[in-house]
C-alpha positions in Angstrom: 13.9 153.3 3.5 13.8 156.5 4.7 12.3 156.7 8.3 12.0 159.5 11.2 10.9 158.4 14.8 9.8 160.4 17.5 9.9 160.0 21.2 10.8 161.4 24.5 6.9 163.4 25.1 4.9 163.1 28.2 2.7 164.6 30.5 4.7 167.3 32.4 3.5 170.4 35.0 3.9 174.2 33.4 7.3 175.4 33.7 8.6 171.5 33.6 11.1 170.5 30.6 11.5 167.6 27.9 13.3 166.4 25.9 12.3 165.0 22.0 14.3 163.0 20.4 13.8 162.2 16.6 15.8 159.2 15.3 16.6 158.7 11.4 17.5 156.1 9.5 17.9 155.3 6.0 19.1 158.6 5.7 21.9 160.7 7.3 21.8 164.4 8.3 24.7 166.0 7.6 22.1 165.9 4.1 18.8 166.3 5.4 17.2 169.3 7.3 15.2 168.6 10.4 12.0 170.5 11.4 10.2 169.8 14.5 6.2 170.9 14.0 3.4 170.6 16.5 -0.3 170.1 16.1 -2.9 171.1 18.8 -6.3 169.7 18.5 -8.5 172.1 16.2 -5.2 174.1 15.1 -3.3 173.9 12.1 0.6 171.8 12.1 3.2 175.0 13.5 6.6 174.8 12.3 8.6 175.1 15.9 12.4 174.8 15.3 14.1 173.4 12.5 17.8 172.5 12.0 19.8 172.8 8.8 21.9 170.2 6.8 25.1 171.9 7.4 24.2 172.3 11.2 24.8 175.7 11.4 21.4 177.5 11.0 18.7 176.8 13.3 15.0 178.9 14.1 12.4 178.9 16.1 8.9 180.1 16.0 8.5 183.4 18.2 6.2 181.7 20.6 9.4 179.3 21.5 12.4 181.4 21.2 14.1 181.6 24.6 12.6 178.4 25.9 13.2 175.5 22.7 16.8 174.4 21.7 17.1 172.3 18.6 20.5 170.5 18.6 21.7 167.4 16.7 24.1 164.7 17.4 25.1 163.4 14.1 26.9 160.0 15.3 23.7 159.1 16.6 21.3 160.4 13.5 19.3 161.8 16.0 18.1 165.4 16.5 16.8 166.7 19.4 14.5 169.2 20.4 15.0 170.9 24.5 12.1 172.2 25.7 12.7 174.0 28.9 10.0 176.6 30.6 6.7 174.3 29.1 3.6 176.4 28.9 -0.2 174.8 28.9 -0.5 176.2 25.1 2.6 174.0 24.1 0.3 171.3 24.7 0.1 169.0 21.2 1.3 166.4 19.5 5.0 167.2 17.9 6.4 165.7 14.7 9.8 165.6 13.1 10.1 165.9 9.6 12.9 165.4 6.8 13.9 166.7 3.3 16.7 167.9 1.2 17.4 172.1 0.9 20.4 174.0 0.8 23.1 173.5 2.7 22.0 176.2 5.5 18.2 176.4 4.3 15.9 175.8 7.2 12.3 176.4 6.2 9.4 175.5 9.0 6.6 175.4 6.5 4.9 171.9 6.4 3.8 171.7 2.7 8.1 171.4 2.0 8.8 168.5 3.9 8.0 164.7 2.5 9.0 162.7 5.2 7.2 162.6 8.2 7.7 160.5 11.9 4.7 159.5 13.8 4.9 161.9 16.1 4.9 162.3 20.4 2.3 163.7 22.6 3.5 166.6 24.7 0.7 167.6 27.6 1.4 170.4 29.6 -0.7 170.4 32.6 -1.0 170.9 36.4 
């Protein structure tokens, strides 16, 4: 059984950091790409960051770049998602999600991935 879980979010002042962490199991990534989206209240889910399969190709949304990492650490089936520089509007709550592309396809539009964790608030806020 295929299953993603989130943690690692919090309530942290602007210009704080966290850390995500998004545990598989059932599944392993070397293939499975991992997308990390967020959903603010009264806004549609946002594709952030996702990693591929292969490992080697990775984006971000423009309103992260700079600040987000999105790393992996396969012997663990985790992925991880380093947010440095936190901003009020990152506020929401973030999801990992899971599914089977190309070896170095990375695509951040929800309506492609099936597999879903229960996501982890992040609240940005002094």
């Amino acid at each position: 059984q295929l299953q993603l879980v989130e943690s690692g979010g919090g309530l942290v002042q602007p210009g704080g950091s966290l850390r995500l962490s998004c545990a598989a199991s059932g599944f392993t990534l070397d293939y499975y790409a991992i997308s990390w989206f967020r959903q603010a209240p009264g806004k549609e889910r946002e594709g952030v960051s996702c990693i591929s399969s292969s490992g080697g190709s990775t984006n971000y949304a423009d309103s992260v770049k700079g600040r987000f990492t999105i790393s992996r650490d396969t012997a663990k089936n985790t992925v991880y998602l380093q947010m440095n520089s936190l901003k009020p509007e990152d506020t929401a709550v973030y999801y990992c999600a899971a599914d089977q592309f190309y070896r170095d396809s990375c695509p951040r539009e929800s309506g492609r991935y099936n597999y879903w964790g229960q996501g982890t608030q992040v609240t940005v806020s002094s």
